[in-house]
C-alpha positions as CSV (number, residue, x, y, z in Angstrom):
1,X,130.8,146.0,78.8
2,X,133.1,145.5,81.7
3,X,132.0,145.4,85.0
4,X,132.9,148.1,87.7
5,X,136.2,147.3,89.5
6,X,136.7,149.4,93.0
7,X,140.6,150.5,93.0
8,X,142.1,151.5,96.6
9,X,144.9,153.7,96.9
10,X,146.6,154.4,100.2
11,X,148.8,156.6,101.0
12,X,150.8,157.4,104.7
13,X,151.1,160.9,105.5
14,X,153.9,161.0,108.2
15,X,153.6,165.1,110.5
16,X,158.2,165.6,110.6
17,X,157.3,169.4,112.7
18,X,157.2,168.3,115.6
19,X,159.8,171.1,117.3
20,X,159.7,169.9,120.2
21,X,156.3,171.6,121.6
22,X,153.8,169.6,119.5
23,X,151.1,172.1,118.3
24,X,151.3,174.1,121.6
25,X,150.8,177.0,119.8
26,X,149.9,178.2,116.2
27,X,153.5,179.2,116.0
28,X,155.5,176.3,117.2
29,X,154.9,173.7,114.9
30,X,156.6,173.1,111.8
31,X,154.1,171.9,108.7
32,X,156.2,169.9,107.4
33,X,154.8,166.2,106.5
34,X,155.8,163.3,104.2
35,X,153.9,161.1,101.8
36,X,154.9,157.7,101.1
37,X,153.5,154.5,100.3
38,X,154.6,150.7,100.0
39,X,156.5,149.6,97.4
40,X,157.3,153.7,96.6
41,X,160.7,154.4,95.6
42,X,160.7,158.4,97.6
43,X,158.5,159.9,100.1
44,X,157.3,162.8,98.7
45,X,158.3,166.2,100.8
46,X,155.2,167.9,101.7
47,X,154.1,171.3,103.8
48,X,151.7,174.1,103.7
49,X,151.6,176.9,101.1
50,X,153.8,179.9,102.7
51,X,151.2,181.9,102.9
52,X,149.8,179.6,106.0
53,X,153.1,179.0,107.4
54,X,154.9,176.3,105.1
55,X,158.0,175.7,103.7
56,X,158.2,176.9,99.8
57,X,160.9,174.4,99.2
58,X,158.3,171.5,100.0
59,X,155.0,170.8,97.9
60,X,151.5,171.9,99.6
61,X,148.6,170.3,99.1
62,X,147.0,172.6,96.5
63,X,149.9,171.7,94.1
64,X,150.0,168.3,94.9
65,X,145.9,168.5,93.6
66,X,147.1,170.4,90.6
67,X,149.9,167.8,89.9
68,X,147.6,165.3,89.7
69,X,145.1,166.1,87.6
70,X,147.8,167.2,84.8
71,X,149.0,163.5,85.6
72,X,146.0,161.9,84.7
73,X,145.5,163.8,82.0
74,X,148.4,163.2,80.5
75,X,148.1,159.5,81.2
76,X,145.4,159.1,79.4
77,X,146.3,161.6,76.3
78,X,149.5,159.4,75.8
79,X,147.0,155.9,76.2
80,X,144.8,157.2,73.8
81,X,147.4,159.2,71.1
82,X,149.3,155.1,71.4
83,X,146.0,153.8,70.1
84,X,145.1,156.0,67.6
85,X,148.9,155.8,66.2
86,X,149.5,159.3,67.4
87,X,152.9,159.2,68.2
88,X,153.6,162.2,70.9
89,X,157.4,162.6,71.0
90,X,157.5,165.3,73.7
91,X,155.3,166.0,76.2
92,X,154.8,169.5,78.8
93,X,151.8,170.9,81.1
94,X,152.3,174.0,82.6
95,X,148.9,173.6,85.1
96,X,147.9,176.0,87.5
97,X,144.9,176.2,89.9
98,X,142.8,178.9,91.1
99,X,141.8,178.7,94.8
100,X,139.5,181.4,97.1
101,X,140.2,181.8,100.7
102,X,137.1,182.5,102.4
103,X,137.0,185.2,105.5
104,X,136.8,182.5,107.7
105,X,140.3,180.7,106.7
106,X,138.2,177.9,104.6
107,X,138.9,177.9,100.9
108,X,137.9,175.6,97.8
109,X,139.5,175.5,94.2
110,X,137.9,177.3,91.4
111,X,139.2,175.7,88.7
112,X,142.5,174.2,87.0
113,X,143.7,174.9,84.0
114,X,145.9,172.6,82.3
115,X,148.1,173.8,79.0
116,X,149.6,171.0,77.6
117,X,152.0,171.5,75.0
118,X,152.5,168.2,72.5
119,X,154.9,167.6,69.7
120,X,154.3,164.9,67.4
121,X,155.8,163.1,64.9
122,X,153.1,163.7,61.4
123,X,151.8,167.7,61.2
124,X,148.6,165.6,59.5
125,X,147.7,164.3,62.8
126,X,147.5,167.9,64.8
127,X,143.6,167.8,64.8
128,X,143.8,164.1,65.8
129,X,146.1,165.0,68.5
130,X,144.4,167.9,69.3
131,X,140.9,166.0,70.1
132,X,142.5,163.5,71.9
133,X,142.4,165.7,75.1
134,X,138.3,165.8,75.2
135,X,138.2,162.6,75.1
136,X,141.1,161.6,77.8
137,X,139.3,164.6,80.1
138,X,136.2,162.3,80.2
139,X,137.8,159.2,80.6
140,X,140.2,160.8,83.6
141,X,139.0,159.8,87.1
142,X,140.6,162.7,88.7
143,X,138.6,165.4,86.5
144,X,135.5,164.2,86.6
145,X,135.6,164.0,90.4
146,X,136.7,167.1,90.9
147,X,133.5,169.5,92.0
148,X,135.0,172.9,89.9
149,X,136.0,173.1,86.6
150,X,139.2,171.4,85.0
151,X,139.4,173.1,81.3
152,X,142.5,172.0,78.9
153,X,143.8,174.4,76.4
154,X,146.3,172.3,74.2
155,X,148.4,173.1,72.0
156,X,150.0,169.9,69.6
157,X,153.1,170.8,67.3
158,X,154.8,168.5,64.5
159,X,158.2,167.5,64.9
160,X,160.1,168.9,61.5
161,X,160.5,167.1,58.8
């Protein structure tokens, strides 16, 4: 067996809503932010959910959360369907995430459900495909850190013959 590496991941979250008050008041700040990283070919537009504020047109946290955990997911799926000689030919997950807002403005995440939808090249390899996706959620870091439940639901068509 392998021994444990430690990975670091970093990550520069840049505040761009600044109006010209700072955070003076609740109102008169914008919360709009970027996310980059060295080496990264975009910075990633980010802001609050509009519920607290934010700019729909940007990504909030919460989705960014739910985003990566389909991500790794499917990272791993298409790893493991490549070794088993699964060959996946298209590839979609339409994930959401369920989140609670406390009384007190606090909230956490419930769960995520992910609903990934495969096609594949030999209809005798649905059930192979199919079990792939227990196995990638154990071997994905992101799921098995998460403290709520992350629950997959595939489902893994043949391309026609």
């Amino acid at each position: 067996m392998a021994a444990e590496r430690i990975h670091e991941y970093r990550v520069t979250n840049r505040w761009t809503g600044n109006r010209g008050e700072g955070t003076s008041g609740y109102r008169a700040y914008s919360r709009d932010h970027e996310l980059s990283g060295a080496g990264k070919t975009a910075a990633i537009a980010g802001s609050s959910d509009a519920m607290f504020r934010g700019d729909r047109a940007r990504y909030n946290p919460e989705e960014l959360l739910v985003g990566a955990v389909s991500a790794c997911h499917m990272l791993w799926v298409l790893h493991l369907c490549a070794d088993a000689g699964v060959v996946v030919t298209e590839y979609v997950d339409e994930a959401w995430g369920e989140m609670v807002e406390h009384a007190d403005g606090s909230g956490e995440f419930r769960r995520v459900v992910l609903q990934p939808r495969m096609k594949i090249g030999d209809a005798s390899r649905i059930g192979d495909a199919i079990a792939v996706h227990d196995r990638a959620h154990e071997l994905c870091a992101l799921a098995r850190s998460m403290n709520f439940a992350v629950v997959h639901e595939p489902v893994v068509t043949a391309e026609p013959q």
